[in-house]
C-alpha positions as CSV (number, residue, x, y, z in Angstrom):
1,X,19.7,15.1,20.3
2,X,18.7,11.7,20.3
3,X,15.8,9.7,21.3
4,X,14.2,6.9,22.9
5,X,11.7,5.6,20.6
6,X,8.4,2.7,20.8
7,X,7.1,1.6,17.7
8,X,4.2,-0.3,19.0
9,X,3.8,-3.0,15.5
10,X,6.3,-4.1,13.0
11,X,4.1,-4.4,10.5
12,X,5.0,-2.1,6.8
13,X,4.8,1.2,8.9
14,X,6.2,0.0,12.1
15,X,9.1,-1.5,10.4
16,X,10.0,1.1,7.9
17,X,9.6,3.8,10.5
18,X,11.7,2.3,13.4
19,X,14.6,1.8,11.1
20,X,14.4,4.9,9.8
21,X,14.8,6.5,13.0
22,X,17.0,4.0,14.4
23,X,19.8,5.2,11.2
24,X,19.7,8.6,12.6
25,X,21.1,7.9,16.0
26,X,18.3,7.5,18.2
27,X,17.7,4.0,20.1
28,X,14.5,2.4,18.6
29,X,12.0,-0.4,21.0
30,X,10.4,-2.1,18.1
31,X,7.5,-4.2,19.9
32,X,5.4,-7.0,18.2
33,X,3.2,-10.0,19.6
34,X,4.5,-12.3,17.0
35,X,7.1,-14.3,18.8
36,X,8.3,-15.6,15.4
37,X,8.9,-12.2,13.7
38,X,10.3,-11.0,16.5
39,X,13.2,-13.8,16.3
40,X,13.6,-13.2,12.9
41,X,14.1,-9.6,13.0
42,X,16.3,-9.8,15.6
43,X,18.7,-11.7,13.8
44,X,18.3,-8.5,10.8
45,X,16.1,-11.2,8.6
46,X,13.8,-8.8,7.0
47,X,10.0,-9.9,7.0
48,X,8.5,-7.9,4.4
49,X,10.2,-6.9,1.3
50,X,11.3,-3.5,0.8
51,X,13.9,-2.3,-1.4
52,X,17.1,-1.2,0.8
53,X,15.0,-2.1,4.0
54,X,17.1,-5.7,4.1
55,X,20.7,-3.7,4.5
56,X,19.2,-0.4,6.7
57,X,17.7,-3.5,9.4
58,X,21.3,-4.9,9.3
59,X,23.0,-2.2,10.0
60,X,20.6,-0.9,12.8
61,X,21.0,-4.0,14.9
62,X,24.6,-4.2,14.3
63,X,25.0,-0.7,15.7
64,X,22.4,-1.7,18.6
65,X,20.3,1.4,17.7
66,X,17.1,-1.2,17.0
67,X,16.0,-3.9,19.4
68,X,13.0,-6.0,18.6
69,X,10.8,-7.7,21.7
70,X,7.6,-8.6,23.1
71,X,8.0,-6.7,26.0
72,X,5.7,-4.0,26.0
73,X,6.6,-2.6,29.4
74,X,10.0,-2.8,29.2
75,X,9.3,-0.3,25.8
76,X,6.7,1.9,28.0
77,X,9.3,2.0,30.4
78,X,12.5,3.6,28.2
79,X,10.4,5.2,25.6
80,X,8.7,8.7,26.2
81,X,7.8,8.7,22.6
82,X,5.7,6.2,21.4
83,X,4.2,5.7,17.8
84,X,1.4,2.9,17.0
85,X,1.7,1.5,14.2
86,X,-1.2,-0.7,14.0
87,X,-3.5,-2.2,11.8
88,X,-7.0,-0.8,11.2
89,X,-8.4,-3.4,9.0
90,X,-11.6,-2.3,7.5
91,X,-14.9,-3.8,8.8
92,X,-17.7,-5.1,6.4
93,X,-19.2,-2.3,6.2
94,X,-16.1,-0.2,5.2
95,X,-15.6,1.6,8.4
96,X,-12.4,1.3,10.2
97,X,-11.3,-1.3,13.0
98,X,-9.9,0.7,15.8
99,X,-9.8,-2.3,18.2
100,X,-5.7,-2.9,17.9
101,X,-5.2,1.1,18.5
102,X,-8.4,1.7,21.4
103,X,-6.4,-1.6,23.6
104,X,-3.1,-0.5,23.0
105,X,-4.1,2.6,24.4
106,X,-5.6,0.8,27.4
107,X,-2.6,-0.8,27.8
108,X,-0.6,1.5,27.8
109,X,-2.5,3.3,30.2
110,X,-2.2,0.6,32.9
111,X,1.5,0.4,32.7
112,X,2.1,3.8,33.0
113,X,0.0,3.9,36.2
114,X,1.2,0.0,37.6
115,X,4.7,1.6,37.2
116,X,4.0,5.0,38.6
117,X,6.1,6.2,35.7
118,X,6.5,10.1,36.2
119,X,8.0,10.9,32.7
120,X,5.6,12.8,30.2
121,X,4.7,10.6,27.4
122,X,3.8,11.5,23.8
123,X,1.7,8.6,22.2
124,X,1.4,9.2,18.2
125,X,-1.0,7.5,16.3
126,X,0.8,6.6,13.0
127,X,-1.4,4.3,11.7
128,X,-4.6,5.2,9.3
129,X,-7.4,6.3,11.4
130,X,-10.6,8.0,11.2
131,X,-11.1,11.3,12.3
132,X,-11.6,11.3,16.1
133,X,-9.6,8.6,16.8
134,X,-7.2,11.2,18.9
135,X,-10.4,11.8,20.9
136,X,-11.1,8.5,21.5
137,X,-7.7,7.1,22.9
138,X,-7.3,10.2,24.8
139,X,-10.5,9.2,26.7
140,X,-9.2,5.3,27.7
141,X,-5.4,6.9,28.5
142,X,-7.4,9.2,31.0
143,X,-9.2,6.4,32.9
144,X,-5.9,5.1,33.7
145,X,-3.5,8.2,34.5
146,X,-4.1,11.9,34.4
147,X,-4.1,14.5,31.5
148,X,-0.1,15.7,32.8
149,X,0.7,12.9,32.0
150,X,0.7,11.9,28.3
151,X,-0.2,14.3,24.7
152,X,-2.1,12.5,22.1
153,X,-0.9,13.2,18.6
154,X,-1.9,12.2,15.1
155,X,1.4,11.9,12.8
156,X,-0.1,9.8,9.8
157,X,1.8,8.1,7.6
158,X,2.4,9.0,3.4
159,X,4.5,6.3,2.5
160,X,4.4,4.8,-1.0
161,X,5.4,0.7,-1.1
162,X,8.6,0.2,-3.0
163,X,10.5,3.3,-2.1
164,X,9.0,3.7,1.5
165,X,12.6,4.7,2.6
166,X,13.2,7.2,0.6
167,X,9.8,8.7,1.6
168,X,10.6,8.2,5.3
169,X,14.2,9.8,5.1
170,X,13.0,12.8,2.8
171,X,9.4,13.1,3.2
172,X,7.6,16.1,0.8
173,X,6.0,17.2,3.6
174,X,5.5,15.8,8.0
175,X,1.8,16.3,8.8
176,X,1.7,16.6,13.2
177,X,-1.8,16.8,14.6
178,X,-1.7,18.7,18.0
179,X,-1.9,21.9,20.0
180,X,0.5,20.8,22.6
181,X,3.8,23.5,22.3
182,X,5.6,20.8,24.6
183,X,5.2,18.1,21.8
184,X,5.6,20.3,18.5
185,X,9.1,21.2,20.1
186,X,10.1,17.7,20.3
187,X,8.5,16.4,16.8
188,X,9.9,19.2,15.2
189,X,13.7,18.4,16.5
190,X,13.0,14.3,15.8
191,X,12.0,15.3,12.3
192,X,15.0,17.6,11.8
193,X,17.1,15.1,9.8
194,X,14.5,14.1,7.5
195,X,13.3,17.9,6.0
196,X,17.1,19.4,6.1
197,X,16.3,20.2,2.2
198,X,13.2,22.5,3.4
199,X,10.3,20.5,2.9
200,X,7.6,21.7,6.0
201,X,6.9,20.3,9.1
202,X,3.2,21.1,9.1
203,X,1.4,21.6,12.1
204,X,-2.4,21.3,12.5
205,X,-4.8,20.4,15.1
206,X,-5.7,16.4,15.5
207,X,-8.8,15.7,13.6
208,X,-7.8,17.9,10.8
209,X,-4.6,15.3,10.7
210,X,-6.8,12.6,10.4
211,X,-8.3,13.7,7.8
212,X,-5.7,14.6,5.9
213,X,-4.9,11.2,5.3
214,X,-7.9,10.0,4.0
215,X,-8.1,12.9,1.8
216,X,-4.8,12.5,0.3
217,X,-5.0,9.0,-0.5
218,X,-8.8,9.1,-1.6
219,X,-7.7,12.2,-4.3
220,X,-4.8,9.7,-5.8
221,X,-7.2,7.0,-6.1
222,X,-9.8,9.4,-7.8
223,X,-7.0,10.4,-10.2
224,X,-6.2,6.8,-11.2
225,X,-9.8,6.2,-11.1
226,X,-10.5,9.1,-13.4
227,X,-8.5,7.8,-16.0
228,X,-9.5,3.8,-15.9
229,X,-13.3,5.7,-16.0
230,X,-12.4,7.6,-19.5
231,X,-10.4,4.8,-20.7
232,X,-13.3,2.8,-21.3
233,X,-14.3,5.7,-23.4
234,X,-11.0,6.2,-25.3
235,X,-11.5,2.8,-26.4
236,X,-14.9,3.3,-27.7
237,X,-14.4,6.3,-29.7
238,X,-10.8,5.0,-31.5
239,X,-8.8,7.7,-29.0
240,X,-5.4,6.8,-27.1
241,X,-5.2,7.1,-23.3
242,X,-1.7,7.3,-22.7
243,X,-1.5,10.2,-24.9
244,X,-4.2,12.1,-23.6
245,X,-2.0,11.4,-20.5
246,X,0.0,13.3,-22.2
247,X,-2.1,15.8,-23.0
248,X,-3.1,16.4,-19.3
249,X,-0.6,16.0,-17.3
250,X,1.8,19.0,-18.9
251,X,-0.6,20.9,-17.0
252,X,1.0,21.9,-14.2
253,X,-2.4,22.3,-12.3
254,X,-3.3,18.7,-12.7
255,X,0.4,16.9,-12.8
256,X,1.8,13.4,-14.3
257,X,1.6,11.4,-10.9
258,X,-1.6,8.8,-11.1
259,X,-2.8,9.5,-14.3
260,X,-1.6,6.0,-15.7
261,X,-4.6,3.8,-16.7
262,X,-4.7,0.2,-16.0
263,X,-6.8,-2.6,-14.2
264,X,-7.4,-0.6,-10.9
265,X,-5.5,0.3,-7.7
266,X,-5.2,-2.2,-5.0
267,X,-2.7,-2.3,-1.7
268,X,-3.1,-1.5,2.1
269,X,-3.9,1.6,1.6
270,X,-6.1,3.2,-1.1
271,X,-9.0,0.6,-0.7
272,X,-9.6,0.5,2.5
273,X,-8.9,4.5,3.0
274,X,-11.6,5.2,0.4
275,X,-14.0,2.7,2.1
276,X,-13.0,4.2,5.4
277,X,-13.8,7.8,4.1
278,X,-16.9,7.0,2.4
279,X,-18.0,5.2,5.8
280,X,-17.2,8.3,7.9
281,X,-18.9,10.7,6.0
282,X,-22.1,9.0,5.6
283,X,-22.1,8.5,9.3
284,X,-22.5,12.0,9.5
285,X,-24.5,12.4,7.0
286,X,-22.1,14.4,4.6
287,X,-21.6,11.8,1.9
288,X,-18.9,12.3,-0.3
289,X,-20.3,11.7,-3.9
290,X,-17.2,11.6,-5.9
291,X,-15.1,9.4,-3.8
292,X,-17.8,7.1,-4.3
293,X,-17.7,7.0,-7.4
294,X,-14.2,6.7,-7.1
295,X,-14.3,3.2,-5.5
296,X,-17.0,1.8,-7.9
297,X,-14.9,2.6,-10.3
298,X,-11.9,1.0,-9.4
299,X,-14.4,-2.7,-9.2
300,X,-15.8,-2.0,-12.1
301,X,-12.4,-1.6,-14.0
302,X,-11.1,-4.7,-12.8
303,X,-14.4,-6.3,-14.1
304,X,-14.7,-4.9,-17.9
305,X,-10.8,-5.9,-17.8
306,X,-11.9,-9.7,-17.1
307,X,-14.8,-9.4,-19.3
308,X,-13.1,-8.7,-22.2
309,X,-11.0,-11.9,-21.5
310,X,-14.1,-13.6,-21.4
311,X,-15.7,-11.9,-24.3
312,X,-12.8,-13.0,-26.7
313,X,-12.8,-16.6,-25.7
314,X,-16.6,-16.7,-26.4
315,X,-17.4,-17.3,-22.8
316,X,-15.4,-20.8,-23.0
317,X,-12.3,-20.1,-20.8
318,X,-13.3,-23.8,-18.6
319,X,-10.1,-25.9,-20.0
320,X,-8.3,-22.7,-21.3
321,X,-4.8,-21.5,-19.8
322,X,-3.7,-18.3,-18.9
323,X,-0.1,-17.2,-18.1
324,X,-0.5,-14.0,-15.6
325,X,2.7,-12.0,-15.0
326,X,2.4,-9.8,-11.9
327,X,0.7,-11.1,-8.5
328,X,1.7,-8.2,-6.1
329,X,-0.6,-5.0,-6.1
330,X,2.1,-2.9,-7.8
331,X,6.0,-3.3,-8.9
332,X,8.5,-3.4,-6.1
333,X,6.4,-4.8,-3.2
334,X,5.4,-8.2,-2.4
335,X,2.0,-7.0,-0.6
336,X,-1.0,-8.7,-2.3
337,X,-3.6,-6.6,-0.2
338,X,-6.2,-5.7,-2.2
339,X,-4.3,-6.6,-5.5
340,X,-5.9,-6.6,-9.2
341,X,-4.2,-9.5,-9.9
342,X,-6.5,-11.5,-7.2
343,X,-9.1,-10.4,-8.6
344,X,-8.4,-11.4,-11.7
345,X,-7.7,-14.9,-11.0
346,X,-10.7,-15.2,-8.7
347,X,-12.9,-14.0,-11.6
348,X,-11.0,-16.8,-13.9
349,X,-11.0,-19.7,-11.5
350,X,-14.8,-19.6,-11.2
351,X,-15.2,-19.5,-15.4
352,X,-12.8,-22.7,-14.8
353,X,-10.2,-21.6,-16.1
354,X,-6.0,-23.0,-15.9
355,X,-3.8,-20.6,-14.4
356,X,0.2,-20.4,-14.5
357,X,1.2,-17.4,-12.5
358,X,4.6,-15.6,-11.8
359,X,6.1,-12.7,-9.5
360,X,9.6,-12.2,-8.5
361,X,8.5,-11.9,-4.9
362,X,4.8,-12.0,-4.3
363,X,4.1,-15.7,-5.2
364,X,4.5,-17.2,-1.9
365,X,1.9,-14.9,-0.4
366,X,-0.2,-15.5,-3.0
367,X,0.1,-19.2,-2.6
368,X,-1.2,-18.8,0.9
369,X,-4.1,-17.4,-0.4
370,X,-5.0,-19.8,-3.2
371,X,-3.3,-22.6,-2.9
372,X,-2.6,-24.6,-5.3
373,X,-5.7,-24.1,-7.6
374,X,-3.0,-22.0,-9.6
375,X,0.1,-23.0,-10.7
376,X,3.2,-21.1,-9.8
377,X,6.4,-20.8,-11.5
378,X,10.2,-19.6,-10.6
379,X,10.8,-18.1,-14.0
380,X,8.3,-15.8,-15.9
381,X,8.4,-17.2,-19.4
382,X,7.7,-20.8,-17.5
383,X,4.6,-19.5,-16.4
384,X,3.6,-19.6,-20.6
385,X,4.2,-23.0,-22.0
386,X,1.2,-24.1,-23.7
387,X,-1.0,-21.0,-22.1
388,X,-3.5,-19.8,-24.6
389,X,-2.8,-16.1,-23.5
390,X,-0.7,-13.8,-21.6
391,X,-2.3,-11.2,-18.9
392,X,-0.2,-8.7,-17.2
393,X,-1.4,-7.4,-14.2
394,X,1.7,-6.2,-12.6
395,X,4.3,-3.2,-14.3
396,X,7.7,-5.0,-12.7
397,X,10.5,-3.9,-14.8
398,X,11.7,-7.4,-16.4
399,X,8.2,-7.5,-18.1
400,X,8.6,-4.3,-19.8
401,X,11.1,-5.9,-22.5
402,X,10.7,-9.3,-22.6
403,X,11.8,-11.7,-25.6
404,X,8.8,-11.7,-27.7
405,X,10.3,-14.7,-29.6
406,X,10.0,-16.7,-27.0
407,X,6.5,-15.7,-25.6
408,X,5.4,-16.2,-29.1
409,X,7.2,-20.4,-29.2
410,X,5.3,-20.8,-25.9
411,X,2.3,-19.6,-26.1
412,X,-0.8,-21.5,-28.4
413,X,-1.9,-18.1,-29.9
414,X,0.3,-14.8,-29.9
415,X,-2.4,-13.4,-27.6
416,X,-1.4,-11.0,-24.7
417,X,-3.8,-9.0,-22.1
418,X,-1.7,-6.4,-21.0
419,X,-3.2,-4.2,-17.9
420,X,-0.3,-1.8,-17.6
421,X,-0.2,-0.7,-20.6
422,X,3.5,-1.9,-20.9
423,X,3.7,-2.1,-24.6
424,X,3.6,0.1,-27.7
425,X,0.3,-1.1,-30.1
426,X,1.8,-0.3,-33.0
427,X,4.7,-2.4,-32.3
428,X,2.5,-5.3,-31.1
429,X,0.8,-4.7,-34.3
430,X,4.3,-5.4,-36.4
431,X,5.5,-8.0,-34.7
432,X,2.5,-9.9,-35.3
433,X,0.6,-10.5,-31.8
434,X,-3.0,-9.8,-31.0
435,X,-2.7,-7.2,-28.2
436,X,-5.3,-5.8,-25.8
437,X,-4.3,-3.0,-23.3
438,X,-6.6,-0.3,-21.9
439,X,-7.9,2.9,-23.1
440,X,-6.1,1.9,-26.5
441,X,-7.7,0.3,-29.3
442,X,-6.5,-3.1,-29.9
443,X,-4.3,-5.1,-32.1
444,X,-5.5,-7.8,-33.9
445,X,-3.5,-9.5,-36.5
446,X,-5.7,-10.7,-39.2
């Protein structure tokens, strides 16, 4: 059967998710506070980008199973299932703002008591939130309206930015936090389409939920950040990372997924999950060692990456150009949360260094951030006229084989930084450029 659905945020999750169960029949109240977004979406402009997101939005609103408003009571009103899907920024000390979930929950608790609305509500959290965040908005629903009337449940996301459709419509697995058999039922029938090819529903109690996210997300991040950790090393001792890779992943205990080295993770989620995680468990005093690690790491790589930039020039990058191909925090996305690539150019703007940059869709959100203390261009071998280098911070397919004749016209020196490992040494090596990647030993042509 279908529906009636509130997606509380149209944010990455919010979006993706509403359309997602919009384009298998059931009606969909997408609700933002952001007048403008709201206009644009109801006229199927897209405001993030997503692969296939643009043409699924279009076709929701022209069957009318979406609608996109303000109107948080009119949503409370149809809807008896209602997902937040809101932002929990992390604080400055790592831990997790709750504020956007904690007075959604208040209000949603005062309309469903102003409009003596009898209908049981489930109210899923499906944004990232620390354990005991069930806990907590079940305690502000129940100074508005009593226990009968609403179930809690923690549903956390596992989408992955650049095929986040895919992920929604055939998920490996749906994690549902809650001991309510009324609310399993329900889930389990609104999840039906998306696990026809027997991937598992997984039921488990709401804290163990929440944790599950933070787990999963910290453990990918440890991978990468295992790797970027014994890359350094690889490059020491004369060893090659991507075949150790190799070597490694062909287990079947340890698998292929993550193990790619490069200049660090970045994004909306793995950051500020592992900051969020470490925070929890040192506020209870159970502090988890290796995810620690895990985010030093991931600052540290970013780092030795820029400091072996500096390191070639001598320390003397002030007057010095460099083209940087890749602004977004990974291929297929234009988020810049978090990305390497920001780093990067921070790191290089305060050794006064001239930066050309290019991304197919992230510059514009990049320019909000810096402005125009960089340069941006519309085409990527633009971005190199006259640049004494080339850094790649960003694995977007038309950088994987470029025209190496013309890099080389543009450039001053046939010098490339590559930090995704996009290119074979050897070839670099025959082709004449001087080539530094990571966990490889380098290329240098005399």
């Amino acid at each position: 059967m279908s529906y009636n659905i509130g997606i509380i945020g149209t944010g990455y999750v919010g979006l993706v998710t509403g359309n997602c169960f919009a384009s298998t029949g059931n009606n969909v109240w997408c609700i933002d506070i952001d007048e403008n977004k709201v206009n644009k979406l109801k006229q199927a402009i897209c405001t993030i980008y997503e692969p296939g997101l643009d043409k699924l939005l279009k076709r929701n609103v022209d069957n009318g199973n979406i609608r996109f408003s303000t109107d948080l009571e009119d949503c409370v009103t149809n809807c008896n299932i209602i997902f937040l899907c809101l932002p929990t920024p992390p604080g400055e000390d790592g831990s997790a703002d709750l504020h956007y979930v904690l007075q959604m929950a208040d209000s949603l608790g005062k309309i469903i008591k102003e409009k003596k609305l009898t209908d049981k509500k489930i109210i899923i959290n499906k944004s990232t939130v620390p354990v005991g965040t069930a806990d907590k908005t079940t305690e502000i629903l129940l100074k508005h309206i009593s226990k009968d009337k609403f179930v809690v449940v923690s549903n956390p996301e596992f989408l992955r930015e650049g095929v986040a459709i895919e992920d929604s419509l055939k998920p490996d697995r749906v994690v549902i936090g809650t001991d309510d058999n009324w609310a399993m039922s329900i889930l389990k029938d609104l999840y039906k389409p998306f696990v026809r090819n027997g991937n598992p529903v997984i039921f488990m109690d709401q804290k163990s939920a929440e944790v599950t996210k933070y787990a999963a997300n910290s453990f990918l991040a440890t991978k990468i950040s295992f790797m970027n950790d014994l890359s350094a090393y690889c490059e020491n001792v004369g060893a090659d990372i991507d075949m150790i890779r190799r070597g490694i992943g062909s287990d079947n205990r340890i698998g292929n997924s993550f193990l790619y080295s490069g200049i660090g993770y970045g994004g909306s989620c793995f950051p500020k999950d592992v900051k969020a995680l470490v925070f929890s468990a040192k506020s209870v005093d159970s502090p988890l060692r290796i995810v620690e690690t895990t985010q030093e790491v991931n600052y540290f790589q970013i780092n030795r990456f820029c400091q072996r930039i500096v390191n070639r020039f001598e320390d003397a990058l002030a007057g010095k150009k460099f083209a940087i191909w890749g602004l977004a925090f990974k291929p297929n996305t234009d988020d810049i949360r978090e990305a390497p690539a920001h780093h990067l150019i921070r790191l290089l703007l305060d050794k006064k260094a001239i930066l050309a940059v290019y991304d197919q869709e992230a510059s514009e959100n990049t320019r909000s951030v810096f402005g125009d203390s960089i340069v941006y261009t519309d085409k990527m071998y633009d971005a190199l006229d006259d640049a004494d280098a080339l850094v790649i911070c960003t694995e977007w397919n038309a950088f994987r084989t470029p025209d190496f004749g013309i890099i080389a016209n543009k450039l001053k020196n046939k010098l490339i930084f590559d930090g995704r490992n996009l290119f074979s040494p050897t070839e670099m090596k025959s082709i004449g450029f001087e080539y530094h990647s990571i966990g490889r030993q380098s290329v240098y042509t005399t």
